[in-house]
N, C-alpha and C positions, 0 to 999 in steps of 0.2 A: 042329063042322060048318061047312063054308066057306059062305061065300054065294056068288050067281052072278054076279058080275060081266062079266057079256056086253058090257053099257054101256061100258066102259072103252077108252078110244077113245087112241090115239098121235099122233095131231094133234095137231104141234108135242113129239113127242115129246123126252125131255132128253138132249142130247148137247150136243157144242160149239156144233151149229148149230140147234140146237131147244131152246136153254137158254133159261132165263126172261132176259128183261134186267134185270129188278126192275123195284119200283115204285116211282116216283118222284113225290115227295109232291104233286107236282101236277097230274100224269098218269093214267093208263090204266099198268095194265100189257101190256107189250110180249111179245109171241112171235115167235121166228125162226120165218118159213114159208117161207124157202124164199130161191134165191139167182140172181143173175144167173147168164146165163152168154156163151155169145159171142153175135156180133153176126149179123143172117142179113138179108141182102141189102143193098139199099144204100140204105135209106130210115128209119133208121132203129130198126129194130127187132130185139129179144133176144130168146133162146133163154131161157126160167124155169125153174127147177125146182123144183115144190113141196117140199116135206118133207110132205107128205100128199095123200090124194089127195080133198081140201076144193076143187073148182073153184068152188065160190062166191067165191075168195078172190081168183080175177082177173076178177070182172064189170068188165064198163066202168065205171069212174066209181071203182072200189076205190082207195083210197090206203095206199101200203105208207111206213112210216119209213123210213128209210137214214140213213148218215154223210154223206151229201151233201145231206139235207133230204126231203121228201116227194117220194114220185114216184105221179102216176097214172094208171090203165090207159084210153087212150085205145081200143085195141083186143085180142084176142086169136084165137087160132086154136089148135088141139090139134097136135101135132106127132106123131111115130111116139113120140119121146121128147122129151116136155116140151112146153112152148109159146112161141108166137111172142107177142109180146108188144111192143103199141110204148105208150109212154109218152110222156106229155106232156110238151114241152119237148125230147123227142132226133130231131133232124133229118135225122141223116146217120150214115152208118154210122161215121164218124170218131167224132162222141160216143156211138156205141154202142157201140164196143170201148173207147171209157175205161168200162164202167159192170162190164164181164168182173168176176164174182167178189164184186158186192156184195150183201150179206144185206139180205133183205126182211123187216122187223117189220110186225107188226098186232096187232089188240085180239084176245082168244080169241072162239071161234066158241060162242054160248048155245045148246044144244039141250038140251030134257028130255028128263032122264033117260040121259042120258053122262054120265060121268063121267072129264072130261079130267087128263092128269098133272099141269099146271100147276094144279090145285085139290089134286093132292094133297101138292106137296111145301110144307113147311113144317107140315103135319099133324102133330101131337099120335102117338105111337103107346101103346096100354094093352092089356096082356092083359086079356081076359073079366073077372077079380076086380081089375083096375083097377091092377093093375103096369106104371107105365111104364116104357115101354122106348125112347125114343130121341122125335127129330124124324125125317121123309121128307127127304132131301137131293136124294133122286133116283129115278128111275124107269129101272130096265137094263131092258130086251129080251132074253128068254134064252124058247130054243125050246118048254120044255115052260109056263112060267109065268113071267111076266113079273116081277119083284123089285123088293120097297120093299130103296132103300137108307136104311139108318136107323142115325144117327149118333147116341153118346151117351157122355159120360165121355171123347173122343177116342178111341173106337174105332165102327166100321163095322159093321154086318149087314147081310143079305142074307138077307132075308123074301118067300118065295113068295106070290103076290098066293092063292094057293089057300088060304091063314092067317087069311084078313081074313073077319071075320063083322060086321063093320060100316062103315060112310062114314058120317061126318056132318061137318060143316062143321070142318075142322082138328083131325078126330078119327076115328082108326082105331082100332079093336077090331082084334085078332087072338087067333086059338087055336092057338098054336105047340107043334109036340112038343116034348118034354123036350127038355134041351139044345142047342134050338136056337142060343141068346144063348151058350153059354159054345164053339160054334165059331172056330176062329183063323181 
């Protein structure tokens, strides 16, 4: 029997641009949320795009990583698509078309009782009578039910989150049909 995973939130979900950055032994870990994009008007300020739709994440005062150092949200406004967004430090629309195209990191967002992807990869995976069956590498997006991908021996599965009858901290229970694992 599955459990109900309702909680299970994509904020920051895992792709190229929603991938973990890792942790770094002196740090927070880091999540892509979201990316520059062009410049909009002449004072200044950039079009955001989140990778969720977490608006807490451009309050005033929010400070995102980048490869250029910290930037933070002096102001924002909601767009038709995306947000207007100026940052401290960019004066003119000149340094805001240098910014076109850079990823915004942040620390994950704590809510109880979600259950976000980035807690679940690097997860422990065990059938019911305690057969492991791999690590979570990743978390795909597929229409009927969203897939642990789960690595083991150098090969791959692709386990329906509708499998899992448990979360506990870097430990997934699953009840998969018969040969599920021995799919190519």
């Amino acid at each position: 029997m599955a459990a109900d995973f309702a909680g299970l939130d994509s904020d920051e979900r895992n792709s190229d641009e929603r991938e973990l950055d890792g942790r770094d032994s002196e740090g927070p870990v880091l999540l892509s949320v979201g990316r520059i994009g062009r410049a909009h008007g002449l004072r200044g300020d950039v079009v955001v795009h989140l990778s969720s739709e977490r608006e807490e994440r451009l309050a005033v005062g929010a400070t995102f990583e980048t490869d250029r150092g910290p930037f933070i949200v002096v102001s924002r406004s909601r767009l038709t698509s995306g947000w207007k967004v100026h940052f401290e430090g960019v004066p003119d629309r000149t340094a805001a078309e240098g910014l076109r195209g850079l990823e915004l990191r942040a620390e994950p967002i704590e809510v109880e009782g979600v259950i976000w992807v980035h807690d679940l990869i690097g997860s422990v995976v065990v059938e019911s009578d305690g057969l492991r069956r791999g690590e979570v590498v990743a978390v795909e997006e597929n229409p009927a039910h969203d897939l642990l991908v789960v690595a083991d021996a150098g090969r791959q599965h692709l386990v329906p989150m509708v499998f899992v009858t448990a979360i506990e901290p870097k430990l997934i229970t699953i009840d998969p049909p018969d040969g599920l694992f021995e799919l190519v």
